[in-house]
C-alpha positions in Angstrom: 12.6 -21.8 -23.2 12.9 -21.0 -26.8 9.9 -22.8 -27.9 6.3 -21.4 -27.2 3.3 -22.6 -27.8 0.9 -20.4 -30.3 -0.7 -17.6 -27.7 -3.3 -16.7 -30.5 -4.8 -20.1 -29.7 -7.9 -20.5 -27.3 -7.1 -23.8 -26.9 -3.7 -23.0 -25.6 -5.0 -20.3 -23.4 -8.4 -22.5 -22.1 -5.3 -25.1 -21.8 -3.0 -22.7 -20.0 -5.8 -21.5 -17.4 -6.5 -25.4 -16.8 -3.2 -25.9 -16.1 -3.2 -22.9 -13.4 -6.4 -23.9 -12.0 -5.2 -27.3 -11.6 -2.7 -25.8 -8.9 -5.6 -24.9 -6.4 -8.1 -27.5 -7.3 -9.1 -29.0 -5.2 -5.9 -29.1 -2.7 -7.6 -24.9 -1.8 -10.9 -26.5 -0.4 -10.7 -26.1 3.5 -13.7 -29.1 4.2 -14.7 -26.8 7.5 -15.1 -23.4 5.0 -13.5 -21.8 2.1 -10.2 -22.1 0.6 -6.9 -22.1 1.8 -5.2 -18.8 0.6 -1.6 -19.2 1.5 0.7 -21.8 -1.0 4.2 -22.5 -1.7 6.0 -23.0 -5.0 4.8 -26.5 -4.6 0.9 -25.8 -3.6 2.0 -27.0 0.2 -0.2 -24.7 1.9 1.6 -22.7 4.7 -1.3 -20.9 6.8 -4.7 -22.8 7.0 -6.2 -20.2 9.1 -5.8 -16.8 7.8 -8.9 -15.5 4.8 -8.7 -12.1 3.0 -11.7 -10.8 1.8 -9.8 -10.6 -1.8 -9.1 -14.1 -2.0 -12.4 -15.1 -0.7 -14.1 -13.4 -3.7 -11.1 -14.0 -6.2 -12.3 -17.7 -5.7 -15.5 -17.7 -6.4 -14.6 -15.9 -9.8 -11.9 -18.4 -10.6 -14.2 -21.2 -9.9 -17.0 -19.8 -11.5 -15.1 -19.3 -15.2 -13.6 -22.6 -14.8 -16.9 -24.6 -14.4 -18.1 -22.1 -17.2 -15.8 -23.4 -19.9 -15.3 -27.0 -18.4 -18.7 -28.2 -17.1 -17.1 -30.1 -14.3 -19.7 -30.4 -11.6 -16.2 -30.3 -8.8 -16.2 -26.5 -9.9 -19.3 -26.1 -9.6 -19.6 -27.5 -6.1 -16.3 -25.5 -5.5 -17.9 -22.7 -6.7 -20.8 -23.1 -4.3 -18.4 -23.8 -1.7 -16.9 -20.3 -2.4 -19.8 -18.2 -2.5 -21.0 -19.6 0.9 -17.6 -18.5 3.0 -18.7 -14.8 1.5 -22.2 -15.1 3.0 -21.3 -17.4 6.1 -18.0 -15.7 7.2 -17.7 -13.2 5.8 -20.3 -10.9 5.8 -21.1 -9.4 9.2 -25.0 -9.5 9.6 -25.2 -7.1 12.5 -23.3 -3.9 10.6 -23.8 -4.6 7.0 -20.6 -5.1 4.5 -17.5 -7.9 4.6 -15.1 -8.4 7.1 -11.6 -7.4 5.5 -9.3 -10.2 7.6 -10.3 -13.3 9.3 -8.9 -16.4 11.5 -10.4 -19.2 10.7 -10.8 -22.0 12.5 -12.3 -25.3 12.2 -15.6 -23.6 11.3 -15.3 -20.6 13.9 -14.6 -17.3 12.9 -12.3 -14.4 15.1 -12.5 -11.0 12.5 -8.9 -10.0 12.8 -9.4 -7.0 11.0 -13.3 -5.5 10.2 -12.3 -2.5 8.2 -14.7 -1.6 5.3 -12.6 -1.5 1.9 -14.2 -0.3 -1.0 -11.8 -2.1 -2.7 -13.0 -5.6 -1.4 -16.6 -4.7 -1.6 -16.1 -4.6 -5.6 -14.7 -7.7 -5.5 -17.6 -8.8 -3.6 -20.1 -7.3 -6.7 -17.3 -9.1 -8.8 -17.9 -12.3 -7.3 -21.5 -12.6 -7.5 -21.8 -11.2 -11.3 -20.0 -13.9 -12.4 -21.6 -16.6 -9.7 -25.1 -15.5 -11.8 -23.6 -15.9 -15.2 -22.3 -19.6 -13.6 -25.6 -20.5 -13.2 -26.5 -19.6 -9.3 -29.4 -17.8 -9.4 -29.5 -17.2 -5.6 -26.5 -14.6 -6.4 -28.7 -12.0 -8.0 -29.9 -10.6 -5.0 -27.0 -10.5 -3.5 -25.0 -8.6 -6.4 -28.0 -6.2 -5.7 -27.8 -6.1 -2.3 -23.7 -5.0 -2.5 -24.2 -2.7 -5.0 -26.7 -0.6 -3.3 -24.3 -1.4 0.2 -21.8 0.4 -1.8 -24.0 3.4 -3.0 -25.1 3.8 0.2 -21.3 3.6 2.3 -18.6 4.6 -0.5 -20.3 6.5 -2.9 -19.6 9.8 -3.5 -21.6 11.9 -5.7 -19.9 14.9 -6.0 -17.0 13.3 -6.8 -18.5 10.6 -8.8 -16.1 8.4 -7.4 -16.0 5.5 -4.0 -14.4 6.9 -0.9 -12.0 4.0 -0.1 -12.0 2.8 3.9 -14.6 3.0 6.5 -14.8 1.6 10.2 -16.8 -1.6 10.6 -19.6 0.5 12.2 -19.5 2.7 9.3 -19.2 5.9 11.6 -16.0 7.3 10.2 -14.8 7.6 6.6 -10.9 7.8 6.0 -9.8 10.9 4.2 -7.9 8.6 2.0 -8.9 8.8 -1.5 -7.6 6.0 -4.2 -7.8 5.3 -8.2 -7.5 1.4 -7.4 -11.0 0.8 -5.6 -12.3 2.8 -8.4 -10.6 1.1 -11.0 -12.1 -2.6 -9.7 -15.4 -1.1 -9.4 -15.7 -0.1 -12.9 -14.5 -4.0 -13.9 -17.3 -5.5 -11.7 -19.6 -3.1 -13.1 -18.7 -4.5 -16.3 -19.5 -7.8 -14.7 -22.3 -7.0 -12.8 -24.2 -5.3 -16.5 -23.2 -8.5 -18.0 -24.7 -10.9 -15.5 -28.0 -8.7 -15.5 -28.4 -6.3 -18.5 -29.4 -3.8 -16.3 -27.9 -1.0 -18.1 -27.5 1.0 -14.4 -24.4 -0.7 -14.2 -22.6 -0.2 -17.8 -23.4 3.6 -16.8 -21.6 3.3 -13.6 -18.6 1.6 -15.4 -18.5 4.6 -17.8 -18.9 7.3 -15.3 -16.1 5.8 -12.9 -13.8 5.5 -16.1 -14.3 9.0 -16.9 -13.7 10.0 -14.1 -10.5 8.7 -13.3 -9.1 8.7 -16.9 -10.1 11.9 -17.7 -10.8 14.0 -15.0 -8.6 12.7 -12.7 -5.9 12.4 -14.9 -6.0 16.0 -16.2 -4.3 16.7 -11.9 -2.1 14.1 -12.4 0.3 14.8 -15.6 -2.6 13.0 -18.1 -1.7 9.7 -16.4 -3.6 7.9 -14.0 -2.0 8.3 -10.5 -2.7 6.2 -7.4 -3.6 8.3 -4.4 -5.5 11.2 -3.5 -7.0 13.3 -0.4 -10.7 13.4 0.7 -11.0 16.2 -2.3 -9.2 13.7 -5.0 -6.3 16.3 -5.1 -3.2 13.8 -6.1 -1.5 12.8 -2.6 2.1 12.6 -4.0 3.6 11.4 -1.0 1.3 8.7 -0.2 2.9 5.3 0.7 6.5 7.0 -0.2 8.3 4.8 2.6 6.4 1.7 1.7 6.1 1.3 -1.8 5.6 -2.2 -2.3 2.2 -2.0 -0.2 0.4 -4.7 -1.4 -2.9 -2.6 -2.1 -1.5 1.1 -2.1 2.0 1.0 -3.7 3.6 4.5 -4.3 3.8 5.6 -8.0 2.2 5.5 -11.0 2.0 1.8 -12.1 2.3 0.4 -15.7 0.4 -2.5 -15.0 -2.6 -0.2 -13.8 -2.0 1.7 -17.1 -2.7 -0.9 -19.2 -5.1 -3.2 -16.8 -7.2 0.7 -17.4 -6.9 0.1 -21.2 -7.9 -3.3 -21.0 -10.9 -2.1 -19.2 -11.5 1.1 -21.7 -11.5 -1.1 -24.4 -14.3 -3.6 -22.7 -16.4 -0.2 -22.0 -16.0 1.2 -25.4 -17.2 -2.2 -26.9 -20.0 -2.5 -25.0 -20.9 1.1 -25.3 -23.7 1.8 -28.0 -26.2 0.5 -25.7 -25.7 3.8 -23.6 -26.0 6.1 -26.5 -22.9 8.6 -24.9 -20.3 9.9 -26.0 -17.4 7.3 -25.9 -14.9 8.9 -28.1 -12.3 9.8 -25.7 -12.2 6.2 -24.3 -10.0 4.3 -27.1 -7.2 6.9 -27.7 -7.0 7.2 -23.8 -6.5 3.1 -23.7 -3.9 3.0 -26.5 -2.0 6.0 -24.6 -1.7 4.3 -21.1 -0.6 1.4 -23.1 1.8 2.6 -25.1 3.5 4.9 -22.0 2.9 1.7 -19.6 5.1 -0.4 -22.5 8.0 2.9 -23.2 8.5 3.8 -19.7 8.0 0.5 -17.7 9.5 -2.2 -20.1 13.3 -3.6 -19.1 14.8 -4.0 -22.1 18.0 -5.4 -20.3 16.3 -8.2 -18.7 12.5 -8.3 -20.4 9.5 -7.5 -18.3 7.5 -4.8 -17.3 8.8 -3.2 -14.1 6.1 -2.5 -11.0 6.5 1.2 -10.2 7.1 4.9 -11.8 8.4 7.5 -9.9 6.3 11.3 -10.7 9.0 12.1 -13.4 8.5 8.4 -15.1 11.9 7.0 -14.3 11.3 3.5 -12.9 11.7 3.1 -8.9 10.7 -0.5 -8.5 12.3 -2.3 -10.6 10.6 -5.4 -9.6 8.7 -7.7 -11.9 5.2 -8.6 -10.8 2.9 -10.9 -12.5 -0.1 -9.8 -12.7 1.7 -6.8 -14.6 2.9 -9.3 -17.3 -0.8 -10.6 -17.6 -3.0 -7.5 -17.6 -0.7 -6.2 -20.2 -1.1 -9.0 -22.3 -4.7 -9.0 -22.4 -5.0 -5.4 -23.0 -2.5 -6.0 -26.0 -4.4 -8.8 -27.6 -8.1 -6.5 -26.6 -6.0 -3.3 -28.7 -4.5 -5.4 -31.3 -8.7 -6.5 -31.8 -10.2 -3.0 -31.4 -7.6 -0.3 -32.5 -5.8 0.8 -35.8 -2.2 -0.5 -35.2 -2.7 -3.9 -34.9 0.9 -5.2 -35.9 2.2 -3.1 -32.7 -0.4 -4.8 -30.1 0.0 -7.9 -31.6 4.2 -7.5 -31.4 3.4 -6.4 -27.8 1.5 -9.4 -27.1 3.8 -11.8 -28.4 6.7 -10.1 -26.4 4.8 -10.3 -23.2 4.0 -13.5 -23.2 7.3 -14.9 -24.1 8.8 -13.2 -21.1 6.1 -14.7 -19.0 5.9 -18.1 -20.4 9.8 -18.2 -20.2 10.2 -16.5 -16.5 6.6 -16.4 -14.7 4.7 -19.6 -15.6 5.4 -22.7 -13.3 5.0 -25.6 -16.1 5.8 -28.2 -13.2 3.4 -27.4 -10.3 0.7 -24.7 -12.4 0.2 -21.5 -11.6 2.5 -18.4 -11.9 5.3 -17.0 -9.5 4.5 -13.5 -8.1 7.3 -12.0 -7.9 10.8 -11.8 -9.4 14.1 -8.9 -9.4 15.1 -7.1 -11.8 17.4 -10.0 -13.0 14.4 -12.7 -13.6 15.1 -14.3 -10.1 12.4 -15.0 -7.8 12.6 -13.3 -3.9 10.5 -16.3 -2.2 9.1 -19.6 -2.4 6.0 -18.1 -1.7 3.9 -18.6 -4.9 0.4 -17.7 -3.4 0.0 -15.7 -0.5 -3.4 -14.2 0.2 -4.8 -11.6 -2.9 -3.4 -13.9 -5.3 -5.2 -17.2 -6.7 -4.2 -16.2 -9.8 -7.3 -14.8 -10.5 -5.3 -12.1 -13.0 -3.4 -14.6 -14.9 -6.6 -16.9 -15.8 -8.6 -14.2 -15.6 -6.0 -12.9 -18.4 -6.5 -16.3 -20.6 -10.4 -15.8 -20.5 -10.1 -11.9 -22.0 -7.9 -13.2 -24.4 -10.0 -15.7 -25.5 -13.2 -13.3 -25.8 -10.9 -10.9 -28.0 -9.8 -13.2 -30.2 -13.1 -14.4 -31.5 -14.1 -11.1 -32.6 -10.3 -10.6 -34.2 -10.8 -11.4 -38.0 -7.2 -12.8 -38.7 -6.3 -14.1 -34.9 
C-alpha cells in the first residue's frame, strides 16, 4: 500500500482498534464459558477447547478498553463474560492462584497444566485494574486479593524482583529467574495505581523498573537481558536450542527494549506523586529505544527483527507483531516526552508504515503474528492462544493517551 491513513489521528487509531476488535467480537464468546483462543486468518476458530491463562486475562483487558471508549453494552457484557472464566475456571479455590492451561468443555474444566506463572498472575492484576476502571466494582478486591497472592508466592525481597514458576501446591520454586514476568508486573502495577490511587502500586512499578533497568542491566552489557539463575546472575544459555519459546525466547529482544521504554516513559510521567528520584528513567528509555531501532531494524526488507544474539548481531530474523506495535507506542510516548522529537516521530511513522503495509489484515481485522525475514507469513494461524491482539489495540489506546498531551500531534 502506498497510501496510509494519518497515524497521528485518534480517530484513526480508536478506528484501527475497532476494526481489530471487530475480528473477535463476538465470534470469541464460547456461550458455556470464556472465549475461544485459537483463530485462523479468517477468525474460523480451530480449537474450542484449549484456555491459557494469558488469553483468559488478555480478554478481559481488550474488552474492557473497548467498552471504555465505545459504550456498547455487548462489551460490557463480554467483559463480564471474561472476568467470570478467571474466577470460575480459572482460579483454583483449594490452592490459591490461576491454573496456567486448561480443557474446556462444555462447562467442565480438566487443568492440563497447574503451574504457577508469575508471568500470568500479572496479567491477572492486569485484568482486574482495568475491569475497575470499566466500571466493575466487584474487581477491586480481587486486584487486591492477587496482588498480595503475588507478594506472598513470587516476591522476593532481597532481590526486589518475582521469582518466575512455582508448583500448583506452591511447595517448590523453580530456580529460574526472568526479566519478562517482571517487566508485565511493573505495567499492571501501572494499571493497578491507576484503577486505585493507591500509591503502593506506582512504588512497586518504580522499584521493579529499577531493578531490571538499572541493576540488572549493569550484569548484562547495560541492556536488558532475558534470563537469569535463582541469584539474577544472567543465564546466557537459557533457551539457546529453543529460541522461539513463546514466553522465554533466547536473546536480548528489541521489542522488550522498547516495550521497557514505553513503560519508563508511563513511570516517569506519573512520577511526582512518589517524590523519588526518577532521573535515570527517561535517558534509560530513549537508549533501549534507540539500540532496539539500530541493531534490530531490517533495512533490506523493513521491520524490526525478534531476537539479538549477546554480541547484538540479529539471530532471529523473524518479524513479530507485537514488536512492530510496542515500538510504535513507545515512539509516539518519546516523541511526547523527550527532546528529539523529529527522530521518534520519524520512527513512528516508519513503524507503522511497515505494519500497516505487511502486519494489518484490512479484510478480516486484526494483525498476522508472524512473518520471515522477506515479509511472508509462516501460517494461517492468525491467533493462537497469548495473542488477542491485546498488544496491537492495546498499542492504539497508548497512542492515543500520548497524543493528547503532544502539543503539535
Amino acid at each position: 500500500m502506498s497510501d496510509f491513513p494519518d497515524f497521528r489521528s485518534p480517530a484513526v487509531l480508536l478506528a484501527h482498534a475497532r476494526h481489530s476488535m471487530s475480528f473477535y467480537h463476538p465470534r470469541c464468546i464460547d456461550p458455556s464459558g470464556g472465549m475461544y483462543h485459537f483463530f485462523k486468518d479468517d477468525g474460523t476458530v480451530y480449537d474450542a477447547h484449549q484456555r491459557h491463562l494469558v488469553s483468559s486475562t488478555r480478554f478481559v483487558f481488550t474488552y474492557a478498553m473497548a467498552y471504555r471508549h465505545s459504550g456498547d453494552p455487548a462489551h460490557r457484557d463480554g467483559l463480564r463474560h471474561a472476568v467470570r472464566f478467571l474466577r470460575e475456571a480459572h482460579l483454583d479455590t483449594s490452592q490459591g492462584g490461576y491454573h496456567w492451561l486448561l480443557n474446556w468443555r462444555a462447562g467442565q474444566r480438566e487443568v492440563l497444566d497447574g503451574t504457577r506463572h508469575a508471568y500470568g498472575h500479572a496479567f491477572v492484576l492486569l485484568a482486574y485494574a482495568h475491569a475497575l476502571m470499566a466500571g466493575l466494582g466487584e474487581a477491586r478486591p480481587w486486584l487486591t486479593e492477587t496482588f498480595d497472592l503475588m507478594e506472598r508466592r513470587f516476591w522476593d525481597d532481597a532481590s526486589g524482583l518475582y521469582a518466575d514458576e512455582a508448583s500448583p501446591d506452591w511447595q517448590s520454586l523453580s530456580s529460574y529467574r526472568g526479566q519478562n514476568a517482571n517487566m508485565h508486573a511493573c505495567e499492571a502495577m501501572l494499571a493497578a495505581y491507576d484503577a486505585t490511587g493507591e500509591h503502593r502500586y506506582l512504588e512497586r512499578a518504580r522499584l521493579l523498573a529499577y531493578n531490571v533497568t538499572q541493576r540488572q542491566a549493569q550484569r548484562c552489557g547495560g541492556l536488558i537481558w532475558e534470563h537469569y539463575d535463582a541469584q539474577w546472575q544472567p543465564d546466557w544459555r537459557y533457551n539457546i536450542d529453543d529460541p522461539a519459546h513463546l514466553f522465554r525466547p533466547w536473546g536480548y529482544q528489541p521489542g522488550h527494549f522498547t516495550e521497557w521504554a514505553k513503560l519508563l516513559v508511563q513511570l516517569e510521567t506519573r512520577g511526582s506523586v512518589l517524590g523519588a528520584d526518577l532521573s535515570w528513567a527517561l535517558p534509560t528509555a530513549e537508549r533501549l529505544f534507540k539500540v532496539a531501532v539500530d541493531k534490530g531494524w531490517d533495512v533490506a526488507h523493513g521491520g524490526l527483527q525478534y531476537s539479538l544474539a549477546p554480541d547484538l548481531s540479529v539471530c532471529d530474523a523473524d518479524k513479530y507483531f507485537w514488536v512492530q506495535a510496542e515500538s510504535a507506542a513507545a515512539a509516539a510516548l518519546l516523541a511526547v516526552r523527550a527532546a528529539d522529537a523529529a527522530f521518534y516521530w520519524d520512527w513512528y511513522e516508519r513503524l507503522w508504515a511497515y505494519s500497516w503495509t505487511h502486519f494489518v489484515d484490512h479484510e478480516h481485522g486484526a494483525w498476522y503474528r508472524i512473518l520471515d525475514p522477506r515479509n511472508h507469513k509462516l501460517s494461517d494461524e492468525k491467533s493462537p492462544a497469548g495473542k488477542v491482539d491485546y498488544h496491537t489495540m492495546g498499542a492504539c489506546y497508548d497512542i492515543v493517551g500520548a497524543l493528547g498531551k503532544a502539543p503539535h500531534a
